[in-house]
N, CA, C and O atoms as CSV, one atom per row, in Angstrom:
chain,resi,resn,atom,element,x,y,z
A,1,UNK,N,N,32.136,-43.598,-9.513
A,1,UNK,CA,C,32.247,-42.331,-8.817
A,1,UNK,C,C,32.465,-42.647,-7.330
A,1,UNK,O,O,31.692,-43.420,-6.763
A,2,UNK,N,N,33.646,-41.989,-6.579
A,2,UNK,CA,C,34.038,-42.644,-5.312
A,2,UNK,C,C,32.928,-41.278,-4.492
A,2,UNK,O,O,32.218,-40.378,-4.940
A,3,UNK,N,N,33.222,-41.675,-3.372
A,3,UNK,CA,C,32.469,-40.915,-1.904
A,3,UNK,C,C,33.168,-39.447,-2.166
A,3,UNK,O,O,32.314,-38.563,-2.230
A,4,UNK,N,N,34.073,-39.131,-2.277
A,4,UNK,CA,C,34.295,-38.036,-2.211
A,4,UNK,C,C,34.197,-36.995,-3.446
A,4,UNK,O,O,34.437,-35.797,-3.289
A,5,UNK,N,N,33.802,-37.589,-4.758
A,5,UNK,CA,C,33.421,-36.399,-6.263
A,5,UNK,C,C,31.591,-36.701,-5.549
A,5,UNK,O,O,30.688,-36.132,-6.162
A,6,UNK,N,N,31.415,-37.102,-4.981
A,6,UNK,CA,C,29.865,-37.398,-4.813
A,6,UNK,C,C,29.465,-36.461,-4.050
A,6,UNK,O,O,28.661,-35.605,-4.419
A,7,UNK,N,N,30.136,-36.532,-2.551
A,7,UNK,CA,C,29.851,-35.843,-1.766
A,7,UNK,C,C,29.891,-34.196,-2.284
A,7,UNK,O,O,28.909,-33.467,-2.141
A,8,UNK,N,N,31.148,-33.737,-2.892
A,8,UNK,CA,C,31.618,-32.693,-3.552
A,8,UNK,C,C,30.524,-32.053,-4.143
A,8,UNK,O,O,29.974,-31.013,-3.781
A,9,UNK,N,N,30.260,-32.794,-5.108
A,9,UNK,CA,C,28.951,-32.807,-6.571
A,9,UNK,C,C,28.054,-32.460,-5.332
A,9,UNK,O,O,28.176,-31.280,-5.003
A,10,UNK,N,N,27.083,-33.269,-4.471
A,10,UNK,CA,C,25.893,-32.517,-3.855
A,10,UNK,C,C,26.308,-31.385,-2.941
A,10,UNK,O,O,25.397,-30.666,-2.531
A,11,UNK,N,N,27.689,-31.087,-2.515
A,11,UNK,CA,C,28.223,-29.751,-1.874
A,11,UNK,C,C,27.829,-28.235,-2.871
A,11,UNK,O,O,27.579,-27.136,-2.375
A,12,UNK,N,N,27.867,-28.584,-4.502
A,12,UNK,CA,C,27.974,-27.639,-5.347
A,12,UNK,C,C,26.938,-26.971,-5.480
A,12,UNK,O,O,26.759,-25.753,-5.465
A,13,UNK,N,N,25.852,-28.309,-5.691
A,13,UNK,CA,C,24.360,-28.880,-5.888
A,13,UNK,C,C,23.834,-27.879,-5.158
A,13,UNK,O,O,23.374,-26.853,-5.659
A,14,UNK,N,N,23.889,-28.207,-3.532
A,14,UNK,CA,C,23.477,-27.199,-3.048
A,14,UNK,C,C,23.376,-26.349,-2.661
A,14,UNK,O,O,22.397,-25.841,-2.115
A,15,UNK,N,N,24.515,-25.916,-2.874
A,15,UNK,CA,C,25.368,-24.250,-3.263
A,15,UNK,C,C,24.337,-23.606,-3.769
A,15,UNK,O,O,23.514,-22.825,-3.291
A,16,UNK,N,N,24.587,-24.247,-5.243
A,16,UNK,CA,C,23.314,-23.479,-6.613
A,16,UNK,C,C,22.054,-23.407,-5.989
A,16,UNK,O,O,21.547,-22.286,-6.017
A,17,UNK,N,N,21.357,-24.370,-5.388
A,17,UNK,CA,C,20.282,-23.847,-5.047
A,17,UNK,C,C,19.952,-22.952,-3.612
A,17,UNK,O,O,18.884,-22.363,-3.443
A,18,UNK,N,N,20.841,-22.963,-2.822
A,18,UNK,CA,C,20.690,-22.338,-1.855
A,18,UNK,C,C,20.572,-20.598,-2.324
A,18,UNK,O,O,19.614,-19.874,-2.050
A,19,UNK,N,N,21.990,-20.126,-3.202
A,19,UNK,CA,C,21.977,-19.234,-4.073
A,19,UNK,C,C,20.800,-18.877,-5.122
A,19,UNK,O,O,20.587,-17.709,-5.447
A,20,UNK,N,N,20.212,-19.725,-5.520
A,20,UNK,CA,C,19.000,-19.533,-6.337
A,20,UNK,C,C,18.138,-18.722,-5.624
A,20,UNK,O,O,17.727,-17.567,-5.739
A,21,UNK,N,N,17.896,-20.094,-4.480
A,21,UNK,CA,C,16.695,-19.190,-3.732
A,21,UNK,C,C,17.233,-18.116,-3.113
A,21,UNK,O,O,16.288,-17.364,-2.877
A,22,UNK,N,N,17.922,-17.788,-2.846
A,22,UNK,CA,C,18.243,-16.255,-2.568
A,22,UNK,C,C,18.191,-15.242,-3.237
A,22,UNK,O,O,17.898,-14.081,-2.948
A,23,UNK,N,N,18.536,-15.801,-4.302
A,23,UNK,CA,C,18.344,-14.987,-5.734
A,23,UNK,C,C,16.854,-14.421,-5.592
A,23,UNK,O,O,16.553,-13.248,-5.369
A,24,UNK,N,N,16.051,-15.423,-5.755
A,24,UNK,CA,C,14.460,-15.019,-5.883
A,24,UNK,C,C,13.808,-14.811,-4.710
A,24,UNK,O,O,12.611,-14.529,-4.747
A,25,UNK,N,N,14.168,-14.866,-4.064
A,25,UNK,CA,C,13.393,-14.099,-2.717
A,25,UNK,C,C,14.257,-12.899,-2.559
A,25,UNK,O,O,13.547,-11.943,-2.248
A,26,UNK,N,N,15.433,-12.597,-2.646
A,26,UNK,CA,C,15.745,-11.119,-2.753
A,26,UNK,C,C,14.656,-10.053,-3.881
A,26,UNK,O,O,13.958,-9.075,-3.615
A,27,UNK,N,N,14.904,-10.740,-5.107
A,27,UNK,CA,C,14.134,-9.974,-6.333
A,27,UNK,C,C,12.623,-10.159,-6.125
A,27,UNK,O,O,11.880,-9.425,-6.777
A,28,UNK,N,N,12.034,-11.152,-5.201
A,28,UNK,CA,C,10.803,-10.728,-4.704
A,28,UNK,C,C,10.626,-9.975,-3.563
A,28,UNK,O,O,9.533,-10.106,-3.012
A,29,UNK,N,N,11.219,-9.414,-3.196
A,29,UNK,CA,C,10.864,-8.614,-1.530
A,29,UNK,C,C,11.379,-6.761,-2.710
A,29,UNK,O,O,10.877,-5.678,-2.410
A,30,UNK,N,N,12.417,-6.929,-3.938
A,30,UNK,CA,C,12.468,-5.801,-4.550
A,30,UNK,C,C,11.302,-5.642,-5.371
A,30,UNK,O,O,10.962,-4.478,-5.582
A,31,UNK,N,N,10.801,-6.315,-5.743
A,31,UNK,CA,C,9.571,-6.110,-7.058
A,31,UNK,C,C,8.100,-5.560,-6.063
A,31,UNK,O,O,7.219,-4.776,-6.416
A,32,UNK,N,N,8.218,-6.155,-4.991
A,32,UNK,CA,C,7.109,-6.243,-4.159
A,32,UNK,C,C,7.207,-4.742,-3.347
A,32,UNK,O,O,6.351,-4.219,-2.635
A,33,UNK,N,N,8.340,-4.323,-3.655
A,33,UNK,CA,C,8.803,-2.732,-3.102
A,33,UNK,C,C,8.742,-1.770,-3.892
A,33,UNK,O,O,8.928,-0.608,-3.530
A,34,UNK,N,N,8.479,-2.113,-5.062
A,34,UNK,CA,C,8.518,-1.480,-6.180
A,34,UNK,C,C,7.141,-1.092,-6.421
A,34,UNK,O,O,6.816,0.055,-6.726
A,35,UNK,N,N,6.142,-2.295,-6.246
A,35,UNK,CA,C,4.819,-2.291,-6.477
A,35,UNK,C,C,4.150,-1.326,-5.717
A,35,UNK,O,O,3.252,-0.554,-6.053
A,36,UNK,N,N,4.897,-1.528,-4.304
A,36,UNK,CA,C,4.393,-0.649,-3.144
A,36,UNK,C,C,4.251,1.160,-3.659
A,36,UNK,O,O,3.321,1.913,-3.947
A,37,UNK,N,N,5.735,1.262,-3.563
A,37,UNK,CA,C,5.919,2.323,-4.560
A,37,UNK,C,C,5.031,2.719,-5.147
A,37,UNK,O,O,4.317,3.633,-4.734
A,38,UNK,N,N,4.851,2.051,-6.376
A,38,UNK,CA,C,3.638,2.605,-7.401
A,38,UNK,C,C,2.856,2.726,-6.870
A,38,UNK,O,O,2.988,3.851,-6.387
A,39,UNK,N,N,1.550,2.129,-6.385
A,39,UNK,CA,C,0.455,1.999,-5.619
A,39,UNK,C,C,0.613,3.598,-5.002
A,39,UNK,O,O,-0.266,4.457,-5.069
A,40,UNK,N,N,2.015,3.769,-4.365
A,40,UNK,CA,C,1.924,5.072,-3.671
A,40,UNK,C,C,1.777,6.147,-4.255
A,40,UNK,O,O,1.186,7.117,-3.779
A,41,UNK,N,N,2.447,6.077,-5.656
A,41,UNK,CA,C,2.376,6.903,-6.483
A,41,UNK,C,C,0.734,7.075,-7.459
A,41,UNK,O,O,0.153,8.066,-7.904
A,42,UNK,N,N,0.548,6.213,-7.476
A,42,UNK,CA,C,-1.001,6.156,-8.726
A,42,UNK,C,C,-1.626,6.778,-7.725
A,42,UNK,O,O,-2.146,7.787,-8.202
A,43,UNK,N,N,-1.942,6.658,-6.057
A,43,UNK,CA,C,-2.912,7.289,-5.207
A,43,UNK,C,C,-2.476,8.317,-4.963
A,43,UNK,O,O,-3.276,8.774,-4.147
A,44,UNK,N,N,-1.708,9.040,-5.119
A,44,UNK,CA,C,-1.121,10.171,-4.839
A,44,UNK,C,C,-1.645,11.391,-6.134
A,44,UNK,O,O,-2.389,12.366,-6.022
A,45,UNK,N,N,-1.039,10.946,-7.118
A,45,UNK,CA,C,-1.119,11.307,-8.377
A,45,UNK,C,C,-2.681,11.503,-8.927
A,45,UNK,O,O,-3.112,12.536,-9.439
A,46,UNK,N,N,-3.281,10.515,-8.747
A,46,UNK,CA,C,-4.772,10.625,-9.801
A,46,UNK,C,C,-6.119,10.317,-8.619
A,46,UNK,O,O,-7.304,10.064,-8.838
A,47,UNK,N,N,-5.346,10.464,-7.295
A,47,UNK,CA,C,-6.821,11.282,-6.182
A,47,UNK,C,C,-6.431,12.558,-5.887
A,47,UNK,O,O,-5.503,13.184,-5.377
A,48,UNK,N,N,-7.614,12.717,-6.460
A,48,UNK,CA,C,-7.640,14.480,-6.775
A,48,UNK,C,C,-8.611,15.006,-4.939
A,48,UNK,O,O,-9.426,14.530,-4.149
A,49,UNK,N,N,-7.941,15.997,-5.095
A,49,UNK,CA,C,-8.663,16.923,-3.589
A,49,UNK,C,C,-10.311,16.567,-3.549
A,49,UNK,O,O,-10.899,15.832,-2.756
A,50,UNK,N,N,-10.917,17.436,-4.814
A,50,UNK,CA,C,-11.897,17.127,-4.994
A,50,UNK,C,C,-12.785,15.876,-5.178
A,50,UNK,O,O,-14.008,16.012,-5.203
A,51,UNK,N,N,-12.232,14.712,-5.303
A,51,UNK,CA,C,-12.459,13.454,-5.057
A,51,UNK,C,C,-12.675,12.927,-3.870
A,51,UNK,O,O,-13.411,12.026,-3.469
A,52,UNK,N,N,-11.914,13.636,-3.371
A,52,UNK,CA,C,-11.323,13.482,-1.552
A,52,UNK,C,C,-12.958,14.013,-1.166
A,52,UNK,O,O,-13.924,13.279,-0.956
A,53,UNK,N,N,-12.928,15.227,-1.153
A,53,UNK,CA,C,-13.911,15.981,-0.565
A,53,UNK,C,C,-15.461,15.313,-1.016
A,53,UNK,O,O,-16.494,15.341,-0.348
A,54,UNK,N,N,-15.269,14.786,-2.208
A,54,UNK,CA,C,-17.033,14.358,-2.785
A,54,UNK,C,C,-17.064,12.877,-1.852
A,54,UNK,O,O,-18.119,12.500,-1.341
A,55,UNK,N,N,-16.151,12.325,-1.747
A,55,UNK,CA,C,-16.376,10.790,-0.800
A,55,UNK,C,C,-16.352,11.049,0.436
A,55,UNK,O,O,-16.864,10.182,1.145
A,56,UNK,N,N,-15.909,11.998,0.977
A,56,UNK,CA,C,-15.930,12.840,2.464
A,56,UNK,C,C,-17.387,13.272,2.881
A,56,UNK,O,O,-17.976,13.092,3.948
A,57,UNK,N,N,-17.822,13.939,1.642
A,57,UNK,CA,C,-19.342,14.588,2.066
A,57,UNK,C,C,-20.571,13.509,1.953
A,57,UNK,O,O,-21.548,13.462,2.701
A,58,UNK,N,N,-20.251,12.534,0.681
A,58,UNK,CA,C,-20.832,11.759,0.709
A,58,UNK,C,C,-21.104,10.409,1.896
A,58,UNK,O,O,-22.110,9.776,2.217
A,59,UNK,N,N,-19.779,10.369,2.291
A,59,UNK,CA,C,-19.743,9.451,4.033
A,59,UNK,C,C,-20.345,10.354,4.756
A,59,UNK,O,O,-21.248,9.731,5.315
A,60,UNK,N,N,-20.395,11.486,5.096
A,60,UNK,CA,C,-21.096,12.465,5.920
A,60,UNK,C,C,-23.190,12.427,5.981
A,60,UNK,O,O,-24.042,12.336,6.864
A,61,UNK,N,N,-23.165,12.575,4.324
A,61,UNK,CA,C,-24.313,12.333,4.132
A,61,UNK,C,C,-25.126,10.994,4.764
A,61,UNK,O,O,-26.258,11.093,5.236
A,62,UNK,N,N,-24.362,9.714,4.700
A,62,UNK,CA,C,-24.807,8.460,4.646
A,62,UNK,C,C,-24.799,8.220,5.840
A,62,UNK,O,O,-25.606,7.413,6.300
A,63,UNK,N,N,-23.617,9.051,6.867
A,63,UNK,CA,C,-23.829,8.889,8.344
A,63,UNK,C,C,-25.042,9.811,9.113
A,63,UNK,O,O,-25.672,9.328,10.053
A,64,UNK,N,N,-25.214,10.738,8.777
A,64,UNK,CA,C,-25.971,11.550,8.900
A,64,UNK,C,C,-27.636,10.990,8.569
A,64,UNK,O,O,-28.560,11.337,9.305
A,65,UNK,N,N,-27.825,10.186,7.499
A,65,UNK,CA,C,-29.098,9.021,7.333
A,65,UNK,C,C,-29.311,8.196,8.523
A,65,UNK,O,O,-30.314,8.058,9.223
A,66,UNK,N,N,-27.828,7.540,8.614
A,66,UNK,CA,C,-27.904,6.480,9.464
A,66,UNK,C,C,-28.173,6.700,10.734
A,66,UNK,O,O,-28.845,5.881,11.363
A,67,UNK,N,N,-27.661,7.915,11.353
A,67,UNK,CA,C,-27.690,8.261,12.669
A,67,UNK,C,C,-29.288,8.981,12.833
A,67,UNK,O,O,-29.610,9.233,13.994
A,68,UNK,N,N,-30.089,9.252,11.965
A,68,UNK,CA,C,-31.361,10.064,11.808
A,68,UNK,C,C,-32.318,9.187,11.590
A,68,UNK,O,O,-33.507,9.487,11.698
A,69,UNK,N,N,-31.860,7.909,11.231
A,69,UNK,CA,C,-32.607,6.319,10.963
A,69,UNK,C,C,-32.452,6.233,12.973
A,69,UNK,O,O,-33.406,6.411,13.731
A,70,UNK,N,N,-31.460,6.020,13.278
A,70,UNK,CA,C,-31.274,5.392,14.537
A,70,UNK,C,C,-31.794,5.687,15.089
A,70,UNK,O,O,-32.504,4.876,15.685
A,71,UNK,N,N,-31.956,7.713,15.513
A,71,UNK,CA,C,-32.741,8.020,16.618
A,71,UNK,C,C,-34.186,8.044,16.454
A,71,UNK,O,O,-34.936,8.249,17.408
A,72,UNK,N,N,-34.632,7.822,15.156
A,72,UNK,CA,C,-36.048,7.411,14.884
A,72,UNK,C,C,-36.225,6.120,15.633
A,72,UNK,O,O,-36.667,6.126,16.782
A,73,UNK,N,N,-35.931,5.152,15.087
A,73,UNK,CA,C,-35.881,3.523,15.599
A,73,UNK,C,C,-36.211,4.076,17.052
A,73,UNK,O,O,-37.372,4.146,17.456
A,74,UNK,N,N,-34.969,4.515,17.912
A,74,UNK,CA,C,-35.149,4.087,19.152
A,74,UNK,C,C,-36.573,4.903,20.249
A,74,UNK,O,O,-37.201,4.555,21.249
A,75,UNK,N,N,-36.548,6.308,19.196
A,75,UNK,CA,C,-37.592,7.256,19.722
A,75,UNK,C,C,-38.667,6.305,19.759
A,75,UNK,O,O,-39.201,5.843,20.767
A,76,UNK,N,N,-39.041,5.958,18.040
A,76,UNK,CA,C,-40.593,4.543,18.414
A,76,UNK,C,C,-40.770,3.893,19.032
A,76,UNK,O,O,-41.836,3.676,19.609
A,77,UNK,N,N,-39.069,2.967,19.195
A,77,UNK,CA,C,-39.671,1.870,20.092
A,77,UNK,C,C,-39.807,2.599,21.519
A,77,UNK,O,O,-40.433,1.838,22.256
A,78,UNK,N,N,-39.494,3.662,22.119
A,78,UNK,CA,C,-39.703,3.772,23.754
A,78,UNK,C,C,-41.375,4.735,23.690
A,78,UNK,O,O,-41.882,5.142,24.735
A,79,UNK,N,N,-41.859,4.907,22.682
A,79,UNK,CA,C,-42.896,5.150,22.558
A,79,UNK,C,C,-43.977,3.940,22.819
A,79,UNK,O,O,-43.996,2.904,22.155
A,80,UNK,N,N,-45.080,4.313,24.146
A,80,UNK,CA,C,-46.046,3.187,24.221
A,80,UNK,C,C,-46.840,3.099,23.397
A,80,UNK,O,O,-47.658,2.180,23.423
């Protein structure tokens, strides 16, 4: 095999793979857009208002502890 079917042959070589990987990093940046998608769709679709509102009141509740914990704490400690 002379210098030049050689050179040729790894010209092709890395044709194909340059193309490959393009191949699969295109169809991963689409699948990965796709996923996105869904994700957008399943949270959209099956969180319900009322779901919304029970984790809303419930963060409300838990801040409302926390902040009623706090001003206890600090009331005691400035108490002699």
């Amino acid at each position: 095999m002379d210098q030049g079917t050689l050179i040729n042959l790894l010209i092709f070589v890395v044709g194909l793979l340059v193309t490959w990987n393009a191949f699969l990093f295109k169809r991963t940046l689409d699948i990965n857009s796709e996923l996105g998608e869904f994700r957008l769709e399943v949270a959209k679709e099956y969180t319900s208002k009322e779901d919304l509102k029970e984790m809303l009141n419930s963060l409300e509740t838990r801040l409302e502890k926390q902040i009623t914990n706090f001003i206890k704490t600090i009331t005691l400690r400035d108490e002699p």
